[in-house]
C-alpha positions as CSV (number, residue, x, y, z in Angstrom):
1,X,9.1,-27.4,-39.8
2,X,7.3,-30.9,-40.9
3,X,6.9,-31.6,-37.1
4,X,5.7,-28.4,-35.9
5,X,3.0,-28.6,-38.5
6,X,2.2,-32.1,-36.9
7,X,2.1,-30.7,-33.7
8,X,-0.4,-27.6,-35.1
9,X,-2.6,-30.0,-36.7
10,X,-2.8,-32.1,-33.5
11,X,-3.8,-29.2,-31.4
12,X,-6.7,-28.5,-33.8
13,X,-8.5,-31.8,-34.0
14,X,-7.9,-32.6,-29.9
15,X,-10.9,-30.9,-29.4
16,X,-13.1,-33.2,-31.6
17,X,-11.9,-36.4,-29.7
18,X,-14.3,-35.4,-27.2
19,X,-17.4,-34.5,-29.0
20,X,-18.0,-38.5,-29.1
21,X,-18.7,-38.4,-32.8
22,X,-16.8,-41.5,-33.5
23,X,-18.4,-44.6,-32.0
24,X,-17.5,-48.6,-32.2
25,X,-20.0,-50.9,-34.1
26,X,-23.2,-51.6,-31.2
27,X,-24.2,-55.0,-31.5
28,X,-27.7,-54.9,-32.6
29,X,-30.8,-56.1,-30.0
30,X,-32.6,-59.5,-30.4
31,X,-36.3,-58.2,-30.9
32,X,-38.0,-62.1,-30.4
33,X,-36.4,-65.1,-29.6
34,X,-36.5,-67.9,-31.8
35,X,-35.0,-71.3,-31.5
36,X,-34.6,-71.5,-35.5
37,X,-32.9,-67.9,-35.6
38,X,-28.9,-66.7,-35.6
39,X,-25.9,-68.8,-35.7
40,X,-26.1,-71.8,-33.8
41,X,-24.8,-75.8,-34.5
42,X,-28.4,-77.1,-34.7
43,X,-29.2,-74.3,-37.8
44,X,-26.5,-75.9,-39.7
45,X,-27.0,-79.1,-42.4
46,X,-24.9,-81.5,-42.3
47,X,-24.6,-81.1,-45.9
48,X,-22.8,-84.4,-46.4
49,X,-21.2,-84.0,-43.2
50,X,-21.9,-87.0,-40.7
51,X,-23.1,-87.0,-37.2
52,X,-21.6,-90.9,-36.5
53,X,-18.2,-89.2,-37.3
54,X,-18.0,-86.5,-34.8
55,X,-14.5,-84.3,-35.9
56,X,-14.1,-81.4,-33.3
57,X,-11.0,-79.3,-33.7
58,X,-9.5,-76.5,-31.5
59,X,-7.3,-73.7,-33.0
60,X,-5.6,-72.0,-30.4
61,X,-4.2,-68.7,-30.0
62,X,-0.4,-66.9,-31.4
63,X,-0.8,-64.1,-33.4
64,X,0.3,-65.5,-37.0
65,X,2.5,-68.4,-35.7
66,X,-1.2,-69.6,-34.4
67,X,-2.6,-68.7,-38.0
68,X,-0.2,-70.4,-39.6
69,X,-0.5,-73.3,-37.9
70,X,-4.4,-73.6,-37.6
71,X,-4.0,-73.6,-41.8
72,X,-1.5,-76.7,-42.2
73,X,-3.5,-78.4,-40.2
74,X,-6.1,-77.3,-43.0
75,X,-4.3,-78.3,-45.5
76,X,-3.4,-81.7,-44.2
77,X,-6.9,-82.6,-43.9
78,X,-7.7,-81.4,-47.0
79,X,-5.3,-83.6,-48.8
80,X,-6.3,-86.9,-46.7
81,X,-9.3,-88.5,-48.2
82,X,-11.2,-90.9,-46.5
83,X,-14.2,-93.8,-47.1
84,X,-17.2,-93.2,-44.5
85,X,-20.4,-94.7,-45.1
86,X,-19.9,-95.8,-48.3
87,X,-18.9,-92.4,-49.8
88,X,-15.3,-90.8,-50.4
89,X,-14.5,-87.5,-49.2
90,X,-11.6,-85.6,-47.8
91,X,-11.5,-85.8,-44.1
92,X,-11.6,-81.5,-44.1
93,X,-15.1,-81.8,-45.2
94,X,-15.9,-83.8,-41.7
95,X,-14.9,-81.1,-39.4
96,X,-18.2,-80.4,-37.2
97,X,-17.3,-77.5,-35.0
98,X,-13.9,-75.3,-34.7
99,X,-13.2,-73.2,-32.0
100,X,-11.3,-70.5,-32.1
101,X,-8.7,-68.2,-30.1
102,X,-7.1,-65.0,-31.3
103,X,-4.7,-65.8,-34.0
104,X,-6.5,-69.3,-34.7
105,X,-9.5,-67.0,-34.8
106,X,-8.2,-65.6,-38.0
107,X,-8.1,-68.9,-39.9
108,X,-11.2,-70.3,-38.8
109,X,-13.4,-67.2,-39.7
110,X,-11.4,-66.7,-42.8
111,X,-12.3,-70.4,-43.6
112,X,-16.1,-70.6,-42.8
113,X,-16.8,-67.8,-44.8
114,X,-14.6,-68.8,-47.7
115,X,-14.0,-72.6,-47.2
116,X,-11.7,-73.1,-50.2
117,X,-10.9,-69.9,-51.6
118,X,-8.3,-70.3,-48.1
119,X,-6.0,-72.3,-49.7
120,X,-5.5,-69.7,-53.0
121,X,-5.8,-66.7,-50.4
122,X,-4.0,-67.7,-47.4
123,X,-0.1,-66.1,-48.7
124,X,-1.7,-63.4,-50.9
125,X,-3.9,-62.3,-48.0
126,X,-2.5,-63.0,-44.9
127,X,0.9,-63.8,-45.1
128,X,2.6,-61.7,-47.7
129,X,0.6,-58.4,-46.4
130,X,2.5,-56.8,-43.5
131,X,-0.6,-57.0,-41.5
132,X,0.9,-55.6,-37.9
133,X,2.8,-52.4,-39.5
134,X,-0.3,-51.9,-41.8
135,X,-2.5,-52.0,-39.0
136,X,0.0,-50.1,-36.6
137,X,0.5,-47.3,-39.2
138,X,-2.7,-46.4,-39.2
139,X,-3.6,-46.5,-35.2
140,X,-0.4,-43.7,-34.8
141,X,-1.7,-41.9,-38.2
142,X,-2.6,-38.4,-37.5
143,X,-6.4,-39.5,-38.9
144,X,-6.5,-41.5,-36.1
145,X,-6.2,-39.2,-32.9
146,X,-9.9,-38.2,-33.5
147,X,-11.7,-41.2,-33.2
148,X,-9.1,-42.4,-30.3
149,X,-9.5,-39.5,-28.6
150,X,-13.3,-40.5,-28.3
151,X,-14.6,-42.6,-25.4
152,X,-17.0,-44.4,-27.6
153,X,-13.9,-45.2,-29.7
154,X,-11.2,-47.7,-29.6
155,X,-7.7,-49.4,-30.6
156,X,-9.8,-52.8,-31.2
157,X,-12.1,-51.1,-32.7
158,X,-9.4,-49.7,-35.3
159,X,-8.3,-53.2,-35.5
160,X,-11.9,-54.5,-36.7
161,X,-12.1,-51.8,-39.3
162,X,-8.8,-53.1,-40.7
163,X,-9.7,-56.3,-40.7
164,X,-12.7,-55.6,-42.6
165,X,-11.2,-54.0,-45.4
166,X,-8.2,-56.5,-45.7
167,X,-10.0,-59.7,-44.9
168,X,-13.5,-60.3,-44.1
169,X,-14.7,-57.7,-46.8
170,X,-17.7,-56.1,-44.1
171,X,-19.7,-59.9,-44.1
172,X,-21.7,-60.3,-40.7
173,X,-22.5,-64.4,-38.9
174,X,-25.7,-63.7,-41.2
175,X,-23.8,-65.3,-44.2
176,X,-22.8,-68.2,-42.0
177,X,-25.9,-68.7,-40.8
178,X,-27.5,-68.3,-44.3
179,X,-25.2,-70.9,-45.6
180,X,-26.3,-73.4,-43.5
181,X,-23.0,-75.4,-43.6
182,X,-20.8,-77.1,-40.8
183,X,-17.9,-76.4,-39.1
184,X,-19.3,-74.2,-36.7
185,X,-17.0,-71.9,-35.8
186,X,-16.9,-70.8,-32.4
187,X,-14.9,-67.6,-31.9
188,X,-14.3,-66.5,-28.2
189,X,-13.3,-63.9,-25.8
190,X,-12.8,-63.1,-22.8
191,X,-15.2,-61.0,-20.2
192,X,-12.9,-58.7,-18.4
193,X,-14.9,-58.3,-15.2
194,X,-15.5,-62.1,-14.9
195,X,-12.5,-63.4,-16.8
196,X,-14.4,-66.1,-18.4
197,X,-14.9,-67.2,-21.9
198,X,-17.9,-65.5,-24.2
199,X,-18.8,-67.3,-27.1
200,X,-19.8,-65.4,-30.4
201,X,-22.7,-67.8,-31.2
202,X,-26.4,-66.9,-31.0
203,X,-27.1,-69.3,-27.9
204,X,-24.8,-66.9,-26.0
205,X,-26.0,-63.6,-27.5
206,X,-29.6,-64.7,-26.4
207,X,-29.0,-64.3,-23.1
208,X,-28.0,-60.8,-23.8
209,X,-31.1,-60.7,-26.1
210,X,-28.9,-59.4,-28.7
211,X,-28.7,-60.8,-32.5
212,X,-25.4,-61.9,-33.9
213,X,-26.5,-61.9,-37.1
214,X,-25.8,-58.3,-37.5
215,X,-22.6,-58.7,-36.0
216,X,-19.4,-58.4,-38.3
217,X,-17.1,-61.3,-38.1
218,X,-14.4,-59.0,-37.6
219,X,-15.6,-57.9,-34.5
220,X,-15.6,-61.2,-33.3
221,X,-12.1,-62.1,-34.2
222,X,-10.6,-58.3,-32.9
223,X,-12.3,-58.6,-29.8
224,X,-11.0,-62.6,-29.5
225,X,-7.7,-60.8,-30.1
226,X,-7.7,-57.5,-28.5
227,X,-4.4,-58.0,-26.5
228,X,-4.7,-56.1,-23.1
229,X,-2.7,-52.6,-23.4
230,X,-2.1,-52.9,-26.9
231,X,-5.3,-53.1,-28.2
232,X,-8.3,-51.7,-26.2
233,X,-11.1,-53.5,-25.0
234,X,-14.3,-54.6,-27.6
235,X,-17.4,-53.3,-25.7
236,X,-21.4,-55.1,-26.4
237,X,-24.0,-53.9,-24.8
238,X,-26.5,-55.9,-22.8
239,X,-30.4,-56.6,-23.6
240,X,-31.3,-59.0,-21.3
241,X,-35.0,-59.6,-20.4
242,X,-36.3,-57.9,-23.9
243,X,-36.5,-60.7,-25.9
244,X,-38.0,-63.7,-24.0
245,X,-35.1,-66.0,-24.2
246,X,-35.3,-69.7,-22.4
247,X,-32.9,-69.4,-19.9
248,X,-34.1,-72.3,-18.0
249,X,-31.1,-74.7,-18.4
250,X,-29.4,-72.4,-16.1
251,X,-31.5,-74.0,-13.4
252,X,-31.2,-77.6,-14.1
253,X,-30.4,-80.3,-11.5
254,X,-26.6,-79.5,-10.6
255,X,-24.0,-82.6,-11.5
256,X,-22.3,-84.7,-8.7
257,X,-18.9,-85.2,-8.0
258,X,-15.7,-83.5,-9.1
259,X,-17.3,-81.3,-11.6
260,X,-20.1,-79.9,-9.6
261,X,-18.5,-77.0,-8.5
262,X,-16.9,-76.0,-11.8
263,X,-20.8,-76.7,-13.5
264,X,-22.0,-74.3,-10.3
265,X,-19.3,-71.6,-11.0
266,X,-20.2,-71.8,-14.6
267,X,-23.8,-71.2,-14.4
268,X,-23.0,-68.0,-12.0
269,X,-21.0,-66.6,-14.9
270,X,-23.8,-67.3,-17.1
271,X,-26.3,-65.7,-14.8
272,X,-24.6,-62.8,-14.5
273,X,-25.9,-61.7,-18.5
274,X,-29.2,-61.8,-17.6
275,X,-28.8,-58.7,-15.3
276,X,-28.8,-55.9,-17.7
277,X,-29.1,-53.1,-14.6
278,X,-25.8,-54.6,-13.3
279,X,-24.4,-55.1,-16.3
280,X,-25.7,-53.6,-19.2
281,X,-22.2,-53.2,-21.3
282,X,-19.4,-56.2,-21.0
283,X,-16.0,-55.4,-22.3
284,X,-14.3,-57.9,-24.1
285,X,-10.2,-59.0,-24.1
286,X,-8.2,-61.3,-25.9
287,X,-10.0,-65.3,-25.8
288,X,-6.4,-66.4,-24.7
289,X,-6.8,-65.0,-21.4
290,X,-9.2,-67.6,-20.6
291,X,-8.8,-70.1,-23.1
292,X,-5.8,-69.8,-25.1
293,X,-5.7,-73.7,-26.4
294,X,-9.7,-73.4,-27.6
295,X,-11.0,-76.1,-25.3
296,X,-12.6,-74.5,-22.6
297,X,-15.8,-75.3,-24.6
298,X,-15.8,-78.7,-25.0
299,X,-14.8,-78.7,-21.2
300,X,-18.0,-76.7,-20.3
301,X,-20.2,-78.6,-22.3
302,X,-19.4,-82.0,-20.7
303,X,-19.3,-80.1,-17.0
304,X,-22.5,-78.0,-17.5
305,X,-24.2,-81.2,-18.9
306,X,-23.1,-83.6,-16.4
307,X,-21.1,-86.0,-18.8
308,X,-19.4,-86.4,-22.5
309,X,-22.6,-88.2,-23.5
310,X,-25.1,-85.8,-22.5
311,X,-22.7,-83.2,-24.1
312,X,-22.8,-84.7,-27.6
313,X,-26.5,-85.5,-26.9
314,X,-26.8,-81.7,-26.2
315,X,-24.9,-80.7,-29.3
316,X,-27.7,-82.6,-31.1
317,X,-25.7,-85.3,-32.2
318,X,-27.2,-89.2,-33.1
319,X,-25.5,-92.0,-33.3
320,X,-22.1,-90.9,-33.0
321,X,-19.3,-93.9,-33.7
322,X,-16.4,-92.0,-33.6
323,X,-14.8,-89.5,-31.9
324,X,-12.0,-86.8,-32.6
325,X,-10.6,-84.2,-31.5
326,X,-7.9,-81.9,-32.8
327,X,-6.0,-79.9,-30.6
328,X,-3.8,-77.1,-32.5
329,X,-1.8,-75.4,-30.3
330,X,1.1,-72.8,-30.9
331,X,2.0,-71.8,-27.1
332,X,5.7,-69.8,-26.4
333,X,8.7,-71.6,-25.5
334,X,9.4,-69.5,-22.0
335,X,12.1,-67.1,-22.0
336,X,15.3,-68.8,-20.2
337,X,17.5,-66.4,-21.2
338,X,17.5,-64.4,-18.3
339,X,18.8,-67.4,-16.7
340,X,21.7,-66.8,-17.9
341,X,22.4,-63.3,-16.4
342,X,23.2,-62.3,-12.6
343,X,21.3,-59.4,-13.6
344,X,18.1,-58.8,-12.5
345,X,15.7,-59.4,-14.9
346,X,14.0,-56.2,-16.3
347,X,10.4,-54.9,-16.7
348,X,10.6,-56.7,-20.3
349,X,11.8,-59.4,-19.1
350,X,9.2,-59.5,-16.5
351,X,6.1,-58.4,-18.3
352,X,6.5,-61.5,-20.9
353,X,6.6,-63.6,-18.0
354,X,3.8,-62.5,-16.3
355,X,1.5,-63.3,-19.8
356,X,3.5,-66.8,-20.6
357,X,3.6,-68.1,-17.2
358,X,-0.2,-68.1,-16.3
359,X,-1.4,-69.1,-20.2
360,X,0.9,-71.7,-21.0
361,X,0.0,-73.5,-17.2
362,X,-3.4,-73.1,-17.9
363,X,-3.4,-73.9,-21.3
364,X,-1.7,-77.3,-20.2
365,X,-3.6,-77.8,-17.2
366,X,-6.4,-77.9,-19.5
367,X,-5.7,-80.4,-22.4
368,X,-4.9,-82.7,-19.3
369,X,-7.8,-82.5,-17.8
370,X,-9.6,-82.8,-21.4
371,X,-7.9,-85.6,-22.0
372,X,-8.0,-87.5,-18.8
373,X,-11.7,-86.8,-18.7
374,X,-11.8,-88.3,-22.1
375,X,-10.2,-91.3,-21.5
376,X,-11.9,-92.2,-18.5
377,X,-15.2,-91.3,-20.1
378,X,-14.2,-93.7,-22.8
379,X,-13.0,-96.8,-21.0
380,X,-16.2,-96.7,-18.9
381,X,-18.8,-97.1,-21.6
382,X,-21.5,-99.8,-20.4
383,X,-22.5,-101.0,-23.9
384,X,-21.3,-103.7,-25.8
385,X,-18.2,-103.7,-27.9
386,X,-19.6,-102.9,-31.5
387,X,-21.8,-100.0,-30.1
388,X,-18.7,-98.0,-28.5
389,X,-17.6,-95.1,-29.2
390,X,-13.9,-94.8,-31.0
391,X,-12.2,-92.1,-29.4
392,X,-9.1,-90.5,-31.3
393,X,-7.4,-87.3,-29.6
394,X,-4.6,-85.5,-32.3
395,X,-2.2,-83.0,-30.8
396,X,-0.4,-80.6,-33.1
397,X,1.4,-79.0,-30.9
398,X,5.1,-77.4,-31.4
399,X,5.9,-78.9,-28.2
400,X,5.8,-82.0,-29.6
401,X,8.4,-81.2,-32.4
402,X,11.2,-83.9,-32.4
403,X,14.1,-81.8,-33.2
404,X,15.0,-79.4,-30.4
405,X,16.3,-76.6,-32.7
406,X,13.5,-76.4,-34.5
407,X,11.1,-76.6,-31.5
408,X,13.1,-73.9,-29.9
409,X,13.1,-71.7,-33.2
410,X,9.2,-71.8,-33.9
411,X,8.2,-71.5,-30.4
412,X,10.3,-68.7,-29.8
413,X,8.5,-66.9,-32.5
414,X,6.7,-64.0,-31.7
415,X,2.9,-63.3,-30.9
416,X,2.5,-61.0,-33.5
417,X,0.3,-60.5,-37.0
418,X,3.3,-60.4,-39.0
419,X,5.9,-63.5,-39.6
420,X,8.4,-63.9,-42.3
421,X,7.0,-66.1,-44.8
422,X,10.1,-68.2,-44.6
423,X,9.0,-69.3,-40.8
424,X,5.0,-69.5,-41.8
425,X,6.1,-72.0,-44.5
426,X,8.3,-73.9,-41.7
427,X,5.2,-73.6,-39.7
428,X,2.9,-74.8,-42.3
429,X,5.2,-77.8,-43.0
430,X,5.6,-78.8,-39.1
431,X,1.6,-78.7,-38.8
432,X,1.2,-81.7,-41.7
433,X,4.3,-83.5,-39.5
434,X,3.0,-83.2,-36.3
435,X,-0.2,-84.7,-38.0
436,X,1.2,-87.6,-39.9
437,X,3.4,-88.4,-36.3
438,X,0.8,-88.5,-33.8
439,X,-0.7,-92.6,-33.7
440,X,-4.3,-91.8,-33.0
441,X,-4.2,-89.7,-36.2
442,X,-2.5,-92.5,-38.0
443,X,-5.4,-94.8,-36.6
444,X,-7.9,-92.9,-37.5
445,X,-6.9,-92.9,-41.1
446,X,-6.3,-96.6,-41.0
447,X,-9.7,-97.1,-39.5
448,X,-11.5,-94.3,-42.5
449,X,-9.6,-96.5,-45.0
């Protein structure tokens, strides 16, 4: 009887799924441009915060074993303090700019609009909550069929509502922008006709003359998470040409050498936004897809710049004497145990293999490449010894886990919202290890001491 009442009350609302009465959140137009307005690096104060100690740190993306990890690195910087320029701080209040995939999206919004409330809210709020079956409940609820039904209306969309209510309490990048304070958090997507990397900041939304500070945060981060087929796309519509925005750098003289082609291939991407007949809505999918470690932007800022020290000249950085950077990343261990069968592998099988195989390559392709480009860049300086630039590169990564069983266990965790809070704690605790293990970290706190 219970289900045919289901079905009965199903039949009467399908009709109002296509009356388009439920809509997603619009992003709101950018009326004027102004070079002191929206969320950008140079509107921040450094606020105590150094420019000779440049700290960049990438959180990368994997669900809640990404979250959890992204927060013990957190808490081990909060817990290390150092000596800089005569005053004593903790090294956490150094960090210049995060960015920020999917699950690593989650703590870094979560911490630039709370900073320390993190570490009293981090179990009560993220953790201990059954975030995936809350959230899954409520897309198959029979409330729901409505607004899904409705083309204006989607999964991701659901999943920005709940993350509203549950975490980011409705606030918009207008409160990070208001409080003027660094990291700047960089959250990112990915453009599903181009498959490149969009960055919720206000340099990127002028070029769609559209004003991020009326976005909500939670937005960003569902649309940096909206896993293809699960979730749905997150849709922003395109103002181009309406608001007067310099778009000149997109016409600069190109680099030379190996990077000219990515810094031409780039600038097409970019170029594309400013054609709002051809584009006048772009549909957003999970940031992993193009960037799942978080680095692509510190790649593009050196290859659309034409070099490391035009990028941190371009970030508006003086005087920089040190360098860091922190790569957090919580990539899969790949599924082997199909190699153990003379049976074909099936469509599961196959389907996780067809999302691990072409992120976790990338993903490595691309902290190699950082990191060569780094290195190079650094041994090449042409200015005497006590004007170089220190350069310090952390990996946390849970590849780089010493004992095999425990590698193997946390990798092997799933991409999900929801973990146990027994393997979040063993998370938690292997962040703060991979830390105190890795020598240029070691260094670096040698050096700060």
């Amino acid at each position: 009887m219970r289900s045919v009442l289901r079905v009965c009350v199903l039949l009467l609302l399908l009709p109002l799924g296509g009356c388009g009465a439920w809509h997603y959140t619009v992003n709101a137009p950018l009326e004027r441009y102004s070079e002191s307005h929206g969320y950008r690096l140079a509107n921040l104060e450094d606020d105590g915060n150094s420019d000779s100690l440049l700290v960049l740190a990438a959180f990368s993306g994997g669900g809640m074993r990404a979250a959890a990890l992204s927060y013990g690195v957190l808490e081990r910087l909060a817990a290390e303090r150092i000596t800089w320029e005569g005053r004593s701080k903790r090294l956490l209040d150094e960090i210049d700019i995060i960015n920020a995939v999917s699950g690593g999206s989650i703590t870094a919004a979560y911490y630039a609009l709370h900073r320390d409330r993190i570490f009293e809210d981090f179990e009560r709020r993220i953790v201990l909550p059954n975030l995936q079956d809350q959230l899954a409940s409520r897309i198959i609820s029979l409330t729901a069929i409505p607004r899904l039904l409705s083309p204006r209306y989607g999964r991701a969309d659901m999943l920005q509502e709940f993350l509203d209510e549950s975490l980011f309490e409705g606030r918009t990048f207008a409160e990070l922008t208001s409080s003027r304070r660094r990291p700047f958090v960089v959250i990112s997507a990915t453009d599903m006709a181009l498959g490149a990397r969009l960055e919720f900041t206000q340099d990127y939304f002028n070029l769609i003359c559209s004003d991020l500070d009326r976005f909500p945060v939670a937005r960003a981060v569902a649309a940096s998470a909206a896993v293809p087929l699960l979730l749905s796309p997150v849709t922003l519509w395109n103002y181009a040409g309406k608001c007067d925005a310099p778009t000149a750098f997109l016409e600069a003289p190109a680099a030379e050498g190996e990077i000219a082609p990515r810094q031409q291939q780039r600038r097409r991407e970019l170029a594309s936004y400013l054609d709002a007949q051809q584009r006048p809505f772009l549909h957003l999918l999970d940031g992993g897809l193009s960037d799942n470690i978080g680095l692509g932007a510190f790649m593009e800022a050196a290859e659309i710049h034409g070099s490391v020290d035009a990028a941190i000249e371009a970030l508006g950085f003086r005087g920089v004497r040190k360098l860091v950077f922190i790569i957090v990343n919580a990539e899969t261990e790949s599924d082997r145990g199909p190699d153990l069968s003379a049976d074909v592998p099936g469509i599961l099988q196959v389907g996780r293999a067809l999302g691990d195989i072409p992120i976790n390559r990338y993903s490595y392709e691309t902290q190699l490449r950082l990191t060569q480009s780094l290195q190079r860049w650094h041994r090449s300086q042409q200015v005497p010894p006590e004007s170089r630039v220190d350069l310090y590169i952390i990996n946390v990564g849970l590849q780089a886990l010493e004992d095999p069983e425990e590698r193997l266990t946390l990798m092997s965790l799933p991409t999900a919202l929801q973990l146990p809070a027994e393997s979040v704690a063993r998370i938690r605790a292997a962040a703060a290890r991979l830390m105190e293990n890795s020598p240029d970290f070691r260094r670096l706190l040698s050096d700060l001491r």
